[in-house]
PyMOL Python script that loads the backbone (N, CA, C, O; Angstrom):
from pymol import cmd

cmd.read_pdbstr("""\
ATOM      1  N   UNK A   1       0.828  -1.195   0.000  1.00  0.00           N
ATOM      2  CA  UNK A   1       0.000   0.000   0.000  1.00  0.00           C
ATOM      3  C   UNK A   1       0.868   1.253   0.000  1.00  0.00           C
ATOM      4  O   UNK A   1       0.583   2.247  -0.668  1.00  0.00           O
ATOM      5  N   UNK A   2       2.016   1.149   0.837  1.00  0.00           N
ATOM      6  CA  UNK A   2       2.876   2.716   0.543  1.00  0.00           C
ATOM      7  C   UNK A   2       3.766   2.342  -0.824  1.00  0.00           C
ATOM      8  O   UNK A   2       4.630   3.209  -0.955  1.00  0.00           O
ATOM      9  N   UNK A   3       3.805   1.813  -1.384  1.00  0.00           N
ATOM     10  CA  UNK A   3       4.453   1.962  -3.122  1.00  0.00           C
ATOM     11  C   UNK A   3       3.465   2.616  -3.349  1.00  0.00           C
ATOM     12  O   UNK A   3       3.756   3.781  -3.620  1.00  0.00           O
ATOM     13  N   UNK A   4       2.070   2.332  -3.371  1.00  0.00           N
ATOM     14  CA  UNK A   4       0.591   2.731  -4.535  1.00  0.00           C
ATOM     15  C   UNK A   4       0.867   4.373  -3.960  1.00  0.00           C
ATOM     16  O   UNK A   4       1.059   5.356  -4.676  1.00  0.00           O
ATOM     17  N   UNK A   5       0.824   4.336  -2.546  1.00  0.00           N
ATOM     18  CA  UNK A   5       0.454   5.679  -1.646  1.00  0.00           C
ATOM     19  C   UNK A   5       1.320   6.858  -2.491  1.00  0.00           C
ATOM     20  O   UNK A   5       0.876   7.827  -3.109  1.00  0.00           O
ATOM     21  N   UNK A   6       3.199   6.275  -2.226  1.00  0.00           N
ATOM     22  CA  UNK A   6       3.967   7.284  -2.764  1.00  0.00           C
ATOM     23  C   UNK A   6       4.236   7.616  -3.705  1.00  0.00           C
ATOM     24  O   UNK A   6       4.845   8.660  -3.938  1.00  0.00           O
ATOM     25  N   UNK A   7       3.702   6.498  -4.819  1.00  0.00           N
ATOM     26  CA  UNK A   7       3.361   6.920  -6.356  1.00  0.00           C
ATOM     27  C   UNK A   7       2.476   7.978  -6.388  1.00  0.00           C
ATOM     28  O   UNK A   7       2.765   9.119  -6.750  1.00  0.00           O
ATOM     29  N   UNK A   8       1.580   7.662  -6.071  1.00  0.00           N
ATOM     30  CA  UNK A   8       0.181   8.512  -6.275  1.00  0.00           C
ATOM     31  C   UNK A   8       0.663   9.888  -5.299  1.00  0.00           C
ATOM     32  O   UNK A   8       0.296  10.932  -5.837  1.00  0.00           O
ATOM     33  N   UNK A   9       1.226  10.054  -4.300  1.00  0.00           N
ATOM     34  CA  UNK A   9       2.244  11.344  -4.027  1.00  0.00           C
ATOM     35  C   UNK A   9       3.038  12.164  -5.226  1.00  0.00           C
ATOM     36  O   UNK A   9       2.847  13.268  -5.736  1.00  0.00           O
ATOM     37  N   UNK A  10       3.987  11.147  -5.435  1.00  0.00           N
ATOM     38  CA  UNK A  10       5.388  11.741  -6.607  1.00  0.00           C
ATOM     39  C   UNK A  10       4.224  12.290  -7.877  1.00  0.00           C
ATOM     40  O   UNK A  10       4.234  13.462  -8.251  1.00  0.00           O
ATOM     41  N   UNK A  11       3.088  11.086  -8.547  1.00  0.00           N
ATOM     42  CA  UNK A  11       2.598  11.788  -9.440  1.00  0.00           C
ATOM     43  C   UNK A  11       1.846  12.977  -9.012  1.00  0.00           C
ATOM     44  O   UNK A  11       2.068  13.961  -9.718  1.00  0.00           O
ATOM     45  N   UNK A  12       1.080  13.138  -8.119  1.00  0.00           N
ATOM     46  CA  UNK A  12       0.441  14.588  -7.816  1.00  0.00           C
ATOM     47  C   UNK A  12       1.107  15.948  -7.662  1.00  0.00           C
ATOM     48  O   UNK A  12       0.628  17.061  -7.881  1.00  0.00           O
ATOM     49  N   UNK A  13       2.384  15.591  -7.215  1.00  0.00           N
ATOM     50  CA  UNK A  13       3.958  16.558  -7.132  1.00  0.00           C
ATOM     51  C   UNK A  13       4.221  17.079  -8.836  1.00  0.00           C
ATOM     52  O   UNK A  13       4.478  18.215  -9.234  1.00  0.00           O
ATOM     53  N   UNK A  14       4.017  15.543  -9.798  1.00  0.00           N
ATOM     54  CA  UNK A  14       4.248  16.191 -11.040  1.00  0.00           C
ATOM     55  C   UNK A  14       3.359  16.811 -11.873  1.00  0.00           C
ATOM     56  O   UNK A  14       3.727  17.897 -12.322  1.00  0.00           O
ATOM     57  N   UNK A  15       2.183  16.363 -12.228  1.00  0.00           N
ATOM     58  CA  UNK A  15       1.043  16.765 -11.894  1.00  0.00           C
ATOM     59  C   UNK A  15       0.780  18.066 -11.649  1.00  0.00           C
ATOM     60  O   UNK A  15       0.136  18.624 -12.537  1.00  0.00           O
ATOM     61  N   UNK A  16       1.215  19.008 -10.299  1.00  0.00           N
ATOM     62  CA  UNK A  16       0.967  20.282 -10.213  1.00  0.00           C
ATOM     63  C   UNK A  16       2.129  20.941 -11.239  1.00  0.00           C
ATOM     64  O   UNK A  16       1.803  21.885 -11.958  1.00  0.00           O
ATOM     65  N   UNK A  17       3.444  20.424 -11.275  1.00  0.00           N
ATOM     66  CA  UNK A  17       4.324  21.231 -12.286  1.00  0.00           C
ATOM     67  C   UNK A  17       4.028  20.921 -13.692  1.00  0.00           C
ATOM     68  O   UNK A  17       4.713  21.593 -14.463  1.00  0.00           O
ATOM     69  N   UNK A  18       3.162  20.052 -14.290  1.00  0.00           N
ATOM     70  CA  UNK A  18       2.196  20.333 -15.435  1.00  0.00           C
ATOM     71  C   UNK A  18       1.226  21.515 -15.543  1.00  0.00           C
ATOM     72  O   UNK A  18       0.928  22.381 -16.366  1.00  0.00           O
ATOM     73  N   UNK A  19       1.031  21.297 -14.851  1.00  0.00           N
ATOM     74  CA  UNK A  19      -0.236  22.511 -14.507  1.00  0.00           C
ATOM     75  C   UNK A  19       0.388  23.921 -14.513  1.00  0.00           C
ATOM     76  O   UNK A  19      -0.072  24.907 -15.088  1.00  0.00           O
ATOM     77  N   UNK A  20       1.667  23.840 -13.678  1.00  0.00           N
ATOM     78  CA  UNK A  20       2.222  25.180 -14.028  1.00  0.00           C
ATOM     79  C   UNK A  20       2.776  25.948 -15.177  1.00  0.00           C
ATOM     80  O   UNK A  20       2.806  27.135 -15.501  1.00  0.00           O
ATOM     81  N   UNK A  21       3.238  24.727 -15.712  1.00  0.00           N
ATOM     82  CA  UNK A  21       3.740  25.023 -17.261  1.00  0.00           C
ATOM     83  C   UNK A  21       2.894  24.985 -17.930  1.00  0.00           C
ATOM     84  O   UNK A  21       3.074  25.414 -19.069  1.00  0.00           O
ATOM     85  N   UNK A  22       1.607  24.475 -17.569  1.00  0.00           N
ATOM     86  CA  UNK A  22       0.303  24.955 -18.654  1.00  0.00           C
ATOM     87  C   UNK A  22      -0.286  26.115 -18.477  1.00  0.00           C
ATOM     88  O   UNK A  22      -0.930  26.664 -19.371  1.00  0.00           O
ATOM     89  N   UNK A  23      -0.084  26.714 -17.032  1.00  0.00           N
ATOM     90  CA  UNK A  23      -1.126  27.993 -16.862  1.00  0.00           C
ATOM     91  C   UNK A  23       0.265  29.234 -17.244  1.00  0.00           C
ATOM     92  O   UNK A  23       0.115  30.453 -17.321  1.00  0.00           O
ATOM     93  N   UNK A  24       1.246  28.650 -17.387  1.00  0.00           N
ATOM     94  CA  UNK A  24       1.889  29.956 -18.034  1.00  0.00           C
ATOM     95  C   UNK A  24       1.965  30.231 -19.370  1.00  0.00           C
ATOM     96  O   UNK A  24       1.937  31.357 -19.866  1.00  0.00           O
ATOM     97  N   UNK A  25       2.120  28.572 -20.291  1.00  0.00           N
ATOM     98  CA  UNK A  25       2.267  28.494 -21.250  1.00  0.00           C
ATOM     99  C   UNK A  25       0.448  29.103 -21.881  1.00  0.00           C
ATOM    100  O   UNK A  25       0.290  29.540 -23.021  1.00  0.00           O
ATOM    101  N   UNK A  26      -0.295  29.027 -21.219  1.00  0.00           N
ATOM    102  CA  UNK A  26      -1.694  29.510 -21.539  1.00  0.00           C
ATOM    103  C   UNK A  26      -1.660  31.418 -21.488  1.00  0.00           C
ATOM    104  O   UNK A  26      -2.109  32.100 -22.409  1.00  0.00           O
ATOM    105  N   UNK A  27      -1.013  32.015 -20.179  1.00  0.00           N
ATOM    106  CA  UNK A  27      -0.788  33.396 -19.910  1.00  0.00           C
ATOM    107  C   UNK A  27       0.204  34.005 -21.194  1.00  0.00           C
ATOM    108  O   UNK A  27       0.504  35.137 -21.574  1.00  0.00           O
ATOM    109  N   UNK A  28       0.412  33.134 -21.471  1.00  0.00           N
ATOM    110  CA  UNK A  28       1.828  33.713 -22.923  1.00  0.00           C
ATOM    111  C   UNK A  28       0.729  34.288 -24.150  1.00  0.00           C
ATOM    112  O   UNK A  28       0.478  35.374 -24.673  1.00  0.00           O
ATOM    113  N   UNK A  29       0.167  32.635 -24.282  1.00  0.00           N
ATOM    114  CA  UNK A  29      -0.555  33.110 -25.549  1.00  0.00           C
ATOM    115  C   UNK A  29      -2.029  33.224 -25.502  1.00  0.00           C
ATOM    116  O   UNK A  29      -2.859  32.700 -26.246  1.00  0.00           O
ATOM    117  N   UNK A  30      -2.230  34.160 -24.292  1.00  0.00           N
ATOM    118  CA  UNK A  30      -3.871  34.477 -24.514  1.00  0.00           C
ATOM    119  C   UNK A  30      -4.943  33.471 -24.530  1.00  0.00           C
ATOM    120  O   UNK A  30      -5.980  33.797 -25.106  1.00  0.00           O
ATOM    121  N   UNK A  31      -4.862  32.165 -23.931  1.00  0.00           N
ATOM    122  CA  UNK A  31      -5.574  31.232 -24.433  1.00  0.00           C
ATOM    123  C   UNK A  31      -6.358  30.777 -22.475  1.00  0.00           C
ATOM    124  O   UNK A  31      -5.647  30.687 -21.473  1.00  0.00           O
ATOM    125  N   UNK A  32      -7.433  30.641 -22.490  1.00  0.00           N
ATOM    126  CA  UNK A  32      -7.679  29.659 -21.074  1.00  0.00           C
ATOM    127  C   UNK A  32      -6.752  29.035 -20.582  1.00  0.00           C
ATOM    128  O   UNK A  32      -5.924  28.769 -21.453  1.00  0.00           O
ATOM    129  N   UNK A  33      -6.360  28.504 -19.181  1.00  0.00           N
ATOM    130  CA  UNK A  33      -5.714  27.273 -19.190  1.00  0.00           C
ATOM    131  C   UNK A  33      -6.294  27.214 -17.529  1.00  0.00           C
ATOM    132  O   UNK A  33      -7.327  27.766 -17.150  1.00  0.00           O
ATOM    133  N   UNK A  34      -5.597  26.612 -16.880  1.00  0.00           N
ATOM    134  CA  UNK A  34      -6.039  26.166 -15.352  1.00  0.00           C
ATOM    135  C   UNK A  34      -5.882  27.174 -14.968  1.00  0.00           C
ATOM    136  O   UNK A  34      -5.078  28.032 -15.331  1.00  0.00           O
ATOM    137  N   UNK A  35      -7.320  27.199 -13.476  1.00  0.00           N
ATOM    138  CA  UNK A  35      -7.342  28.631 -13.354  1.00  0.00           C
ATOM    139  C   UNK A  35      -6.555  28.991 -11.904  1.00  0.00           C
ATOM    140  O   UNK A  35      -6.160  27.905 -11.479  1.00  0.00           O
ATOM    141  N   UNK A  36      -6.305  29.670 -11.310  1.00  0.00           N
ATOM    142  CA  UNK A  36      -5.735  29.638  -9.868  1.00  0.00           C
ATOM    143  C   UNK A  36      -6.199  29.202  -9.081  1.00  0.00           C
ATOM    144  O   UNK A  36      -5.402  28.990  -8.166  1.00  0.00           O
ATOM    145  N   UNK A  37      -7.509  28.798  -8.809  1.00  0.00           N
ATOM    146  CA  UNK A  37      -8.109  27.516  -8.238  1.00  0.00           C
ATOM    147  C   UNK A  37      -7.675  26.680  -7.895  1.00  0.00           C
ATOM    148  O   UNK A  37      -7.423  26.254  -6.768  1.00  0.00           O
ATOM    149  N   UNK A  38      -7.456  26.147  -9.376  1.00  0.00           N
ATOM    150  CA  UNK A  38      -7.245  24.277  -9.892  1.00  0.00           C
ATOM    151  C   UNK A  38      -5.718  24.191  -9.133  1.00  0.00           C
ATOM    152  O   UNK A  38      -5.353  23.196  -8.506  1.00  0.00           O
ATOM    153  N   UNK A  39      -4.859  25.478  -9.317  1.00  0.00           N
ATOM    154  CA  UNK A  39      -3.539  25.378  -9.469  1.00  0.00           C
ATOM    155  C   UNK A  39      -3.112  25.237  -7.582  1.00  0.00           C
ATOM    156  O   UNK A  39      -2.171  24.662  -7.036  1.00  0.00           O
ATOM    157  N   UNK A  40      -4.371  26.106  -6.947  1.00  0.00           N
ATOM    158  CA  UNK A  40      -3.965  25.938  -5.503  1.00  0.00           C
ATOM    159  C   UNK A  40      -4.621  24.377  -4.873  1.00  0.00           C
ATOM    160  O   UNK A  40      -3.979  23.456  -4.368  1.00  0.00           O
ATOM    161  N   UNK A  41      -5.374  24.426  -4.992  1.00  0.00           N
ATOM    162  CA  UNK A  41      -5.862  22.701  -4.626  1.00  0.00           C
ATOM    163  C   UNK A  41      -5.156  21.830  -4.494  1.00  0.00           C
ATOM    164  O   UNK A  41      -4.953  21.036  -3.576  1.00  0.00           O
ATOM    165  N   UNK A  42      -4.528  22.053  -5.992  1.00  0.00           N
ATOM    166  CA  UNK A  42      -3.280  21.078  -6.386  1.00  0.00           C
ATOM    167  C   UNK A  42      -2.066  20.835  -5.705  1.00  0.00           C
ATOM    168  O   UNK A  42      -1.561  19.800  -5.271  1.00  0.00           O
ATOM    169  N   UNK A  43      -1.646  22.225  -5.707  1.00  0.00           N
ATOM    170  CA  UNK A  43      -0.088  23.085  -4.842  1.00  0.00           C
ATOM    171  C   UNK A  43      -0.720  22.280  -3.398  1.00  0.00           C
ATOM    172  O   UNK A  43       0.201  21.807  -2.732  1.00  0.00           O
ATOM    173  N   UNK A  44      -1.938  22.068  -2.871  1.00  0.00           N
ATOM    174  CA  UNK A  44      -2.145  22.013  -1.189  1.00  0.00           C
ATOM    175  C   UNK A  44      -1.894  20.571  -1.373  1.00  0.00           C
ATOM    176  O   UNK A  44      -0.920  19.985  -0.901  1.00  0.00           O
ATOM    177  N   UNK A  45      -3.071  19.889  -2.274  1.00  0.00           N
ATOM    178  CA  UNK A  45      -2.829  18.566  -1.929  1.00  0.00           C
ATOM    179  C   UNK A  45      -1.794  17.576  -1.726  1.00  0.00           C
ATOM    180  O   UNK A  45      -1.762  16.669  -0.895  1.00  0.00           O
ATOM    181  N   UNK A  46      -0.494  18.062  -3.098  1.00  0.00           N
ATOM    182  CA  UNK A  46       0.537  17.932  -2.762  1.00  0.00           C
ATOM    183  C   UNK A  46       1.652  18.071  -1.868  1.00  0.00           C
ATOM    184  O   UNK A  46       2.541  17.228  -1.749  1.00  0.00           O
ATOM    185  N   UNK A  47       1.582  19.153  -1.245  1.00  0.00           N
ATOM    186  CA  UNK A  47       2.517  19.239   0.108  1.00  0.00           C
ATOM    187  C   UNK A  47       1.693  18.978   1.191  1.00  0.00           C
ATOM    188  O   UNK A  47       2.232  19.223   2.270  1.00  0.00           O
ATOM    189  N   UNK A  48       0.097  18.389   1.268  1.00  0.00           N
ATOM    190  CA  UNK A  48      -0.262  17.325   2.134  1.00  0.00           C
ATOM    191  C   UNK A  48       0.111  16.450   1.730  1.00  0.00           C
ATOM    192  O   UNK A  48       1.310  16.554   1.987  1.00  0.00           O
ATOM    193  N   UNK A  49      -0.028  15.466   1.182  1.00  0.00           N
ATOM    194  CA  UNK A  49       0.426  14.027   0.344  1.00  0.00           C
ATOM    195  C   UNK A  49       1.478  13.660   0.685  1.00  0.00           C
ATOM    196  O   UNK A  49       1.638  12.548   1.187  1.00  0.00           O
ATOM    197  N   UNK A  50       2.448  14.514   0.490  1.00  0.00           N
ATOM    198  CA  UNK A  50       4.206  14.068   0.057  1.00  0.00           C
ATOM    199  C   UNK A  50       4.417  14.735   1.839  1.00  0.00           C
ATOM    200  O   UNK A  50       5.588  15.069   2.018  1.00  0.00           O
ATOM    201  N   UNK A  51       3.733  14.905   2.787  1.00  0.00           N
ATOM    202  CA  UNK A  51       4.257  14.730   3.809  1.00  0.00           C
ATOM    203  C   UNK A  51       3.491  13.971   4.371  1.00  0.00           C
ATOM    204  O   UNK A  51       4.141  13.738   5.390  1.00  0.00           O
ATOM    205  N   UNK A  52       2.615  13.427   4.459  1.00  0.00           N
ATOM    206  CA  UNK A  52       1.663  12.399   4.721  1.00  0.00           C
ATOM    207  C   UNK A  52       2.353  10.962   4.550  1.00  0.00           C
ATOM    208  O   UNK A  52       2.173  10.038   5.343  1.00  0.00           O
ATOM    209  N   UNK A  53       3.265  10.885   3.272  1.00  0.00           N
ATOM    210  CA  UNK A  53       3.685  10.245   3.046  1.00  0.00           C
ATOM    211  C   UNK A  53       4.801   9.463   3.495  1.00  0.00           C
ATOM    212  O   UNK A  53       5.006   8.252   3.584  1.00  0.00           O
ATOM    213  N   UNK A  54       5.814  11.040   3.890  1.00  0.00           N
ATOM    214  CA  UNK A  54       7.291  10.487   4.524  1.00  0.00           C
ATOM    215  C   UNK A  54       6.788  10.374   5.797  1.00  0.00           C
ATOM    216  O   UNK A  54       7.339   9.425   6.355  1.00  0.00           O
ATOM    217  N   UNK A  55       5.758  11.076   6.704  1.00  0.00           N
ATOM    218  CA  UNK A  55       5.266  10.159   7.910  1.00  0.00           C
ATOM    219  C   UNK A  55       4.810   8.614   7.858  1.00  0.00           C
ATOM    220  O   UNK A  55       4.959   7.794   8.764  1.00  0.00           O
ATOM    221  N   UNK A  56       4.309   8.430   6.781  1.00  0.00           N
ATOM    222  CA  UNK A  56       3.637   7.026   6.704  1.00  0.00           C
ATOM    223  C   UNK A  56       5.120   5.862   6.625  1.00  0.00           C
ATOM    224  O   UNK A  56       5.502   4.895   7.284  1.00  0.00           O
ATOM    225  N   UNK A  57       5.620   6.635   5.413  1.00  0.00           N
ATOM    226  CA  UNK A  57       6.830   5.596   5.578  1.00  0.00           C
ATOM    227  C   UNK A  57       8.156   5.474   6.305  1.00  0.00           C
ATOM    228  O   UNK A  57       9.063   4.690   6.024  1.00  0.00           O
ATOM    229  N   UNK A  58       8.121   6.622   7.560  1.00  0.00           N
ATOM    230  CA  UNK A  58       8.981   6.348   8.805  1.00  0.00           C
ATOM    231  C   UNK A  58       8.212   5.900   9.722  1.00  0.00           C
ATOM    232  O   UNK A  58       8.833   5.485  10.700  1.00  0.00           O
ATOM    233  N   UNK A  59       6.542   5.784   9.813  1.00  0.00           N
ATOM    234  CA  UNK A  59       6.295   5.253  10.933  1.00  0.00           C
ATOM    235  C   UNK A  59       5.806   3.526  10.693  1.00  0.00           C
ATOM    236  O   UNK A  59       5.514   3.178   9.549  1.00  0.00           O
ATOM    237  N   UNK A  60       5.766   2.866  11.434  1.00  0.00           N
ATOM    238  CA  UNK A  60       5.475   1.313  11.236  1.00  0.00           C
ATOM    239  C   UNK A  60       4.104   1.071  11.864  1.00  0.00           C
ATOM    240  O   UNK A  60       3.516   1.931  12.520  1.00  0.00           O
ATOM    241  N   UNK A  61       3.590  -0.263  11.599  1.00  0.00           N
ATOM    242  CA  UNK A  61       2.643  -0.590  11.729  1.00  0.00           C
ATOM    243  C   UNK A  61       1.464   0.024  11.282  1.00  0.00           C
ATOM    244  O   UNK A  61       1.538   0.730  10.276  1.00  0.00           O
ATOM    245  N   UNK A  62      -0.010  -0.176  12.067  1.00  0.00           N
ATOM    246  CA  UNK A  62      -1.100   0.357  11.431  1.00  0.00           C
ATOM    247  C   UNK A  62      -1.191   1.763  11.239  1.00  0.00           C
ATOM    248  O   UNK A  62      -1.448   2.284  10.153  1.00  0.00           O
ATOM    249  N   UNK A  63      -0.961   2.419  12.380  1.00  0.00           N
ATOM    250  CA  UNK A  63      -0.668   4.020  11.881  1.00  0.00           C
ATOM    251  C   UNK A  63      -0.196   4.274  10.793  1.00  0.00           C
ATOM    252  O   UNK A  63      -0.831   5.130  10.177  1.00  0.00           O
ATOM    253  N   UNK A  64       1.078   3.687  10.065  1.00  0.00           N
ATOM    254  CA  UNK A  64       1.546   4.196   8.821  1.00  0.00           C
ATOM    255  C   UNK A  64       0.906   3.871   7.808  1.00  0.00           C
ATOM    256  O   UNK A  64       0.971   4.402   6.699  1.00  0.00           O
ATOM    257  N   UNK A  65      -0.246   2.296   8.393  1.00  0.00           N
ATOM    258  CA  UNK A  65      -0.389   2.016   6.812  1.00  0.00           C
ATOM    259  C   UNK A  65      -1.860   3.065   6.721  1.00  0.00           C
ATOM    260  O   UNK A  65      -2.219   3.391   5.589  1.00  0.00           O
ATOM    261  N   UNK A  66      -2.798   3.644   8.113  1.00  0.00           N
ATOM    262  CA  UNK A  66      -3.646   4.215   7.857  1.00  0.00           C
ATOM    263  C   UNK A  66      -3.728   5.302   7.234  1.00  0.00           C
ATOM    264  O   UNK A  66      -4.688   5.687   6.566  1.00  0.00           O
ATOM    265  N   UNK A  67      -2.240   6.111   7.515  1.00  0.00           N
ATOM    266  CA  UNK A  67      -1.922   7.257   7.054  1.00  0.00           C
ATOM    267  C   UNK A  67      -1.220   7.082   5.516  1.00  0.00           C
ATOM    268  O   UNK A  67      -1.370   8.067   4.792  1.00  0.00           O
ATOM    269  N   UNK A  68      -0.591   6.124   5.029  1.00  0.00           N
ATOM    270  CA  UNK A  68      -0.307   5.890   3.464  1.00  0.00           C
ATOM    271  C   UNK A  68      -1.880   5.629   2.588  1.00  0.00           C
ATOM    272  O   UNK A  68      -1.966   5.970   1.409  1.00  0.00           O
ATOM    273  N   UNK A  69      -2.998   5.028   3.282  1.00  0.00           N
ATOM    274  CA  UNK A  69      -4.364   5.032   3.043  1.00  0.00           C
ATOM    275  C   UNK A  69      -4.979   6.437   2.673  1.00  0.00           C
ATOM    276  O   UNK A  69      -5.772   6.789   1.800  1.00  0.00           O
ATOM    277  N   UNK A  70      -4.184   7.224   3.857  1.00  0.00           N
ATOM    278  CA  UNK A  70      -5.340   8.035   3.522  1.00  0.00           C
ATOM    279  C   UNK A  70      -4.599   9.355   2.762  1.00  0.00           C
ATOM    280  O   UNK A  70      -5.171  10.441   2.675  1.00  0.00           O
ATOM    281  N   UNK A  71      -3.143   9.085   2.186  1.00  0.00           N
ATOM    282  CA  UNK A  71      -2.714   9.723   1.037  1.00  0.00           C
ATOM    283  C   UNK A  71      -3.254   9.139   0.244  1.00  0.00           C
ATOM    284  O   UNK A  71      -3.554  10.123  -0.433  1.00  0.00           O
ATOM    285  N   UNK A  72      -3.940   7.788  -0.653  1.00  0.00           N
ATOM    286  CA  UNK A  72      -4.765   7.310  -1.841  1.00  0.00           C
ATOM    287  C   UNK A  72      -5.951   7.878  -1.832  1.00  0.00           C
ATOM    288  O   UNK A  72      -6.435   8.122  -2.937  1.00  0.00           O
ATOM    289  N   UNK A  73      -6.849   8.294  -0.433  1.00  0.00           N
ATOM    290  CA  UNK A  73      -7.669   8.414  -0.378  1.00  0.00           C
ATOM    291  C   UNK A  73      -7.980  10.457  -0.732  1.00  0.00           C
ATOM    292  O   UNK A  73      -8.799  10.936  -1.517  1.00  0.00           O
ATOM    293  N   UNK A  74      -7.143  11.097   0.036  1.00  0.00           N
ATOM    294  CA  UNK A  74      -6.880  12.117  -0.728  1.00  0.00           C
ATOM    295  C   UNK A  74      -6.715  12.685  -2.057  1.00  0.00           C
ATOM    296  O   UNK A  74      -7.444  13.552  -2.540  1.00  0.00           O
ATOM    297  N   UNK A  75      -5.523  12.039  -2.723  1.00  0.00           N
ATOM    298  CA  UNK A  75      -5.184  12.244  -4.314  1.00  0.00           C
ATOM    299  C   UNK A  75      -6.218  11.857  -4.873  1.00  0.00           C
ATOM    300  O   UNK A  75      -6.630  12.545  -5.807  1.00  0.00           O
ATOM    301  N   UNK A  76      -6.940  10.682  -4.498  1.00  0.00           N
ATOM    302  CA  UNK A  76      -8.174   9.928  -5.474  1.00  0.00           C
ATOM    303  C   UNK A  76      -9.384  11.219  -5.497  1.00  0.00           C
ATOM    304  O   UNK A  76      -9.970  11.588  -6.514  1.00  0.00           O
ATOM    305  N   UNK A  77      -9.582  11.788  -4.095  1.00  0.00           N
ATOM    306  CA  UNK A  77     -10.645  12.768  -3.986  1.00  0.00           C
ATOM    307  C   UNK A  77     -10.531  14.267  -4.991  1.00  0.00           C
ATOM    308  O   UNK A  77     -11.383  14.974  -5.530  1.00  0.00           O
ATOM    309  N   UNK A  78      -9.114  14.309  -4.920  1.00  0.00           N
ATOM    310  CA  UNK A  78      -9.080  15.883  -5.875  1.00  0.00           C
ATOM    311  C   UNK A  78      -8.965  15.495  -6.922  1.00  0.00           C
ATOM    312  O   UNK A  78      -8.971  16.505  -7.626  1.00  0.00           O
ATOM    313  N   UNK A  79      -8.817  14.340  -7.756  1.00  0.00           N
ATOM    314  CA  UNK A  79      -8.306  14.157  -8.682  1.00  0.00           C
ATOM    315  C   UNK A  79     -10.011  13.887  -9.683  1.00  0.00           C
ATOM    316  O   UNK A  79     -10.311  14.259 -10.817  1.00  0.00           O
ATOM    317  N   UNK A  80     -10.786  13.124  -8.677  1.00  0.00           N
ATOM    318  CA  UNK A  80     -11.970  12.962  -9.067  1.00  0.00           C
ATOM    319  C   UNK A  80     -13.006  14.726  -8.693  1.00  0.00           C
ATOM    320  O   UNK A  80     -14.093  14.911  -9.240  1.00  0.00           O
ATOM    321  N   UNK A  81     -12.545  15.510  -7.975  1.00  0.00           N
ATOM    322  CA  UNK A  81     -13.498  16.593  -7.876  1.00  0.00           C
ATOM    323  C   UNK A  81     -12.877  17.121  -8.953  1.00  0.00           C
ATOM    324  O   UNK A  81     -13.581  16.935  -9.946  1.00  0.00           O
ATOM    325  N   UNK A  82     -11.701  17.798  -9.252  1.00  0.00           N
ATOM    326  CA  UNK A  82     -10.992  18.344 -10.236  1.00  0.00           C
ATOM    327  C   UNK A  82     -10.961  18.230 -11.531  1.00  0.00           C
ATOM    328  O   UNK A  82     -10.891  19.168 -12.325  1.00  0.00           O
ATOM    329  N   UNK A  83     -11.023  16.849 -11.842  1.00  0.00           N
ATOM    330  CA  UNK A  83     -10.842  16.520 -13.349  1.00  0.00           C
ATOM    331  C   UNK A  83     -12.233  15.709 -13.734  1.00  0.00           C
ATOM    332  O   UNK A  83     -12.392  15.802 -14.951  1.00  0.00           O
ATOM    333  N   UNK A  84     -13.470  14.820 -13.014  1.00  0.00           N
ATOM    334  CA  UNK A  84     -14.127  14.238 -13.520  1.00  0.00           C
ATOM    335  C   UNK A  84     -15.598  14.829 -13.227  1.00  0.00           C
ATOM    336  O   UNK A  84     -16.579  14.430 -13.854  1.00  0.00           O
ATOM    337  N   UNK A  85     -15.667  15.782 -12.252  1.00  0.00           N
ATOM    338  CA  UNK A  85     -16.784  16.625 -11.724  1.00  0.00           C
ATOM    339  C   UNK A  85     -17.030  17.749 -12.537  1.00  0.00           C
ATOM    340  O   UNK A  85     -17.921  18.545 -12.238  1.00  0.00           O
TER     341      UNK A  85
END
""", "prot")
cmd.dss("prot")
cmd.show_as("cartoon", "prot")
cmd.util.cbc("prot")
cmd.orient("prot")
């Protein structure tokens, strides 16, 4: 469960630096792109996640695995309000 957890971390980390290079590459040429919204959600969820994470995987037992849980359970939530809502 913390491989799935810290994947789904690292990608949400990359993920927001897509997003950044899209909302600038959008500010260049006049076009829509993600709005500062999308871009803070993102920016939060990620530096929850990716510390959620290095707690989960220095601490042992059920605590860590509840807390690597509930980094899947996070990323899964913005990812589904954000992109499929």
């Amino acid at each position: 469960m913390r491989v799935l957890s810290g994947s789904l971390a690292a990608g949400m980390v990359a993920l927001v630096g897509g997003l950044i290079v899209a909302w600038v590459v959008a500010l260049q040429v006049g076009s829509p792109g993600p709005g500062a919204g999308t871009l803070l959600v993102h920016a939060i969820t990620a530096v929850v996640v990716v510390v959620a994470q290095v707690y989960a995987d220095r601490t042992a037992g059920p605590r860590g695995a509840l807390v690597a849980f509930g980094v899947i359970v996070a990323v899964v939530a913005v990812l589904t309000v954000e992109w499929l809502v």
